[in-house]
N, C-alpha and C positions, 0 to 999 in steps of 0.2 A: 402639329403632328396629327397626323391620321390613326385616331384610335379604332378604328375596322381593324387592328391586323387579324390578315388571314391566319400566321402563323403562332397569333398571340403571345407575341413579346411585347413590354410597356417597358420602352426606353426612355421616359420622361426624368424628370429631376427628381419632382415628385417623388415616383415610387424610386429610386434607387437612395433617397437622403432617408425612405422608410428603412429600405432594407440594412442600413449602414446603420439602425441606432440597435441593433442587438449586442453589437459588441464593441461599443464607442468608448473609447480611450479621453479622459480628461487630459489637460496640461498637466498635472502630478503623475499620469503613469495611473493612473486610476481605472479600472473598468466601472463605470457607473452606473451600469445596468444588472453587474454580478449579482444576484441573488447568493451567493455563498455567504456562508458564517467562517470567521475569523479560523484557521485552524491552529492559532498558540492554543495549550492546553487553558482552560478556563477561561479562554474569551468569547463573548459575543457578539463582539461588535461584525461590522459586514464586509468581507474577506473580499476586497476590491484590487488587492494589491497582487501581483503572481510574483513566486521566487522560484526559480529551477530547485529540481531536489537534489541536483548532485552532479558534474563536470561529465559522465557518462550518457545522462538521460535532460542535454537540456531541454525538451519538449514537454518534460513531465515537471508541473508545478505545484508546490502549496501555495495556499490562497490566506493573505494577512491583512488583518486593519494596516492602518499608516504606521503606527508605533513601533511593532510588530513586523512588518515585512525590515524596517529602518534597521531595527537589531540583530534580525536576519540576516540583512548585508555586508554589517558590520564585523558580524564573524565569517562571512563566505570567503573561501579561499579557492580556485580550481585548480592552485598547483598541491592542493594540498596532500602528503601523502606520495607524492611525486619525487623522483630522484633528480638530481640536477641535470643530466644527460636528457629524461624523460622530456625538463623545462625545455633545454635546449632546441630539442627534436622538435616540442612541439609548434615553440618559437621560430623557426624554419616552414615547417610547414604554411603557419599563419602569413609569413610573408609572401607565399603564390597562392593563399587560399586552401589551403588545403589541396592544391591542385599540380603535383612533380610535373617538371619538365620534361619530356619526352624528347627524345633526338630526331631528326628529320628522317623521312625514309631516306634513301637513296636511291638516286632514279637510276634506271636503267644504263643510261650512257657512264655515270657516276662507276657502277659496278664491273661497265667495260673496264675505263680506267685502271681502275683497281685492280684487275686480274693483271695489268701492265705493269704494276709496279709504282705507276705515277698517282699522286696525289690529286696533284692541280695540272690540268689539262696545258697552262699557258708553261709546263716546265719544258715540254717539247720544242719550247721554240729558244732555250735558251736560258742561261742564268740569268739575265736582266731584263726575260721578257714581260713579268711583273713589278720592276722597280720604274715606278712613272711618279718621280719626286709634282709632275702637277705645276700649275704657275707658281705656286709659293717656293718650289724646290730652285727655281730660276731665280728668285729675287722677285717676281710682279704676281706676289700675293694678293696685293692690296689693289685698291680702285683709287686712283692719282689722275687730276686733270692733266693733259699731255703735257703743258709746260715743266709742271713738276718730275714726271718721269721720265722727258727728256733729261732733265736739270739729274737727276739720281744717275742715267746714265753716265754724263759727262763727267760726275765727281766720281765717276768706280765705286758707287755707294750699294746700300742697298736700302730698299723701300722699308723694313723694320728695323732702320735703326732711329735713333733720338738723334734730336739734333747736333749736341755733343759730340754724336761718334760720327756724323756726319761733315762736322767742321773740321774735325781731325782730320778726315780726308782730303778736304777743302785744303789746309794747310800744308799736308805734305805734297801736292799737287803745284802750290804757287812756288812751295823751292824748288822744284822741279823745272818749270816754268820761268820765273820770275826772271829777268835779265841780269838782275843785283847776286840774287843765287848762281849767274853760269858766267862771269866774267865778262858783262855787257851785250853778250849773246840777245840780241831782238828774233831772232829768225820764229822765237816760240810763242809771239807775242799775240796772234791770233786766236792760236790755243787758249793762253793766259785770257783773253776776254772771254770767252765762253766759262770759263771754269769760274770767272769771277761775276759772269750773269748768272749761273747754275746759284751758287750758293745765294743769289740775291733772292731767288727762287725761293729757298727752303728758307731761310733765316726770316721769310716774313708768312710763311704758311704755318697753317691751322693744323696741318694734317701731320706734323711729328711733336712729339714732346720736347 
C-alpha cells in the first residue's frame, strides 16, 4: 500500500485492528478494555458487563462484574408491568420488525378502474376471463415420459392419481372392452390392446405410488 496518501486515510490492517481494541468485546460478552467499576452497590470489582436499565431506554446501560450483570438478568423481565394485549401488540410488531405493512399505492390506470366500478380489469372480458385452471386443471400437471401419458390418456386416467385408482380404471375399461364381457364381441379388440399396453405402462413406473 502507498502510505503518501494525499488525502491521508491509513487503510491498513494494522491501524484498523488498533482502532477496534477500544471497545473489543470478549467471548463471555465482556468489554475488556472498560475501565468502569462494578455499579452493584458495594462492589468493586470492573464493571465489564452492560445491562439495559429498562424495556424503554435499551441504549442506556449499567455496567457489572460477571456475578452481578448474571443476577441482573435473572430478574430482567421487558414484559414487565405490561398488559397482555400490550405483550400481544408488541409481539406482532416484532414479527415485521417493528416495521407495519403499508398497502400498495395505486397506480393511476388502478384508479381509472375504480371510478368504473371494476376491480380487476380482466372482469371486462367476462366471468371466466380469470379462471385459467393451468395444465394441472387438465390432468397434465406433472412431467411424464410420453409413453406414460400416452398410457394416462388411454386408461381415461389422470396423471395424480396412485396406481390403485389407476387400475380401477384399467379394469372398468377391459369389461368394457373385453369380448368375454360383450357376448364374444372381437370388433373391440384393438382398443383392448392398447388399454392393456397402457396399464403395462403404469403398473411398472416409478412415477405413481
Amino acid at each position: 500500500m502507498n502510505r503518501d496518501d494525499p488525502f491521508g486515510f491509513d487503510m491498513s490492517v494494522s491501524s484498523d485492528k488498533k482502532k477496534r481494541q477500544r471497545g473489543r468485546r470478549g467471548m463471555s460478552g465482556a468489554f475488556e478494555t472498560s475501565q468502569r467499576v462494578c455499579e452493584h452497590e458495594g462492589c468493586e470489582e470492573p464493571g465489564q458487563y452492560r445491562a439495559p436499565k429498562n424495556p424503554d431506554t435499551l441504549d442506556d446501560y449499567y455496567w457489572f462484574c460477571r456475578d452481578h450483570v448474571r443476577e441482573y438478568n435473572l430478574k430482567w423481565n421487558f414484559f414487565n408491568g405490561a398488559t397482555e394485549e400490550e405483550m400481544e401488540a408488541q409481539l406482532d410488531r416484532d414479527r415485521v420488525w417493528d416495521r407495519e405493512t403499508k398497502p400498495f399505492r395505486r397506480s393511476a390506470e388502478e384508479k381509472a378502474w375504480a371510478r368504473l366500478g371494476v376491480d380487476d380489469p380482466h372482469q371486462v372480458l367476462g366471468e371466466n376471463a380469470t379462471q385459467n385452471p393451468g395444465r394441472a386443471g387438465n390432468g397434465g400437471g406433472r412431467r411424464l415420459p410420453p409413453t406414460e401419458r400416452r398410457a394416462i390418456e388411454i386408461l381415461e386416467a389422470k396423471d395424480n392419481m396412485t396406481k390403485a385408482e389407476i387400475r380401477k380404471c384399467y379394469k372398468s375399461l377391459i369389461k368394457v372392452l373385453h369380448p368375454d364381457m360383450n357376448g364374444g364381441d372381437r370388433s373391440q379388440e384393438e382398443q383392448l390392446g392398447e388399454v392393456v399396453w397402457a396399464w403395462d405402462q403404469i403398473k411398472d413406473s416409478r412415477s405413481f405410488k
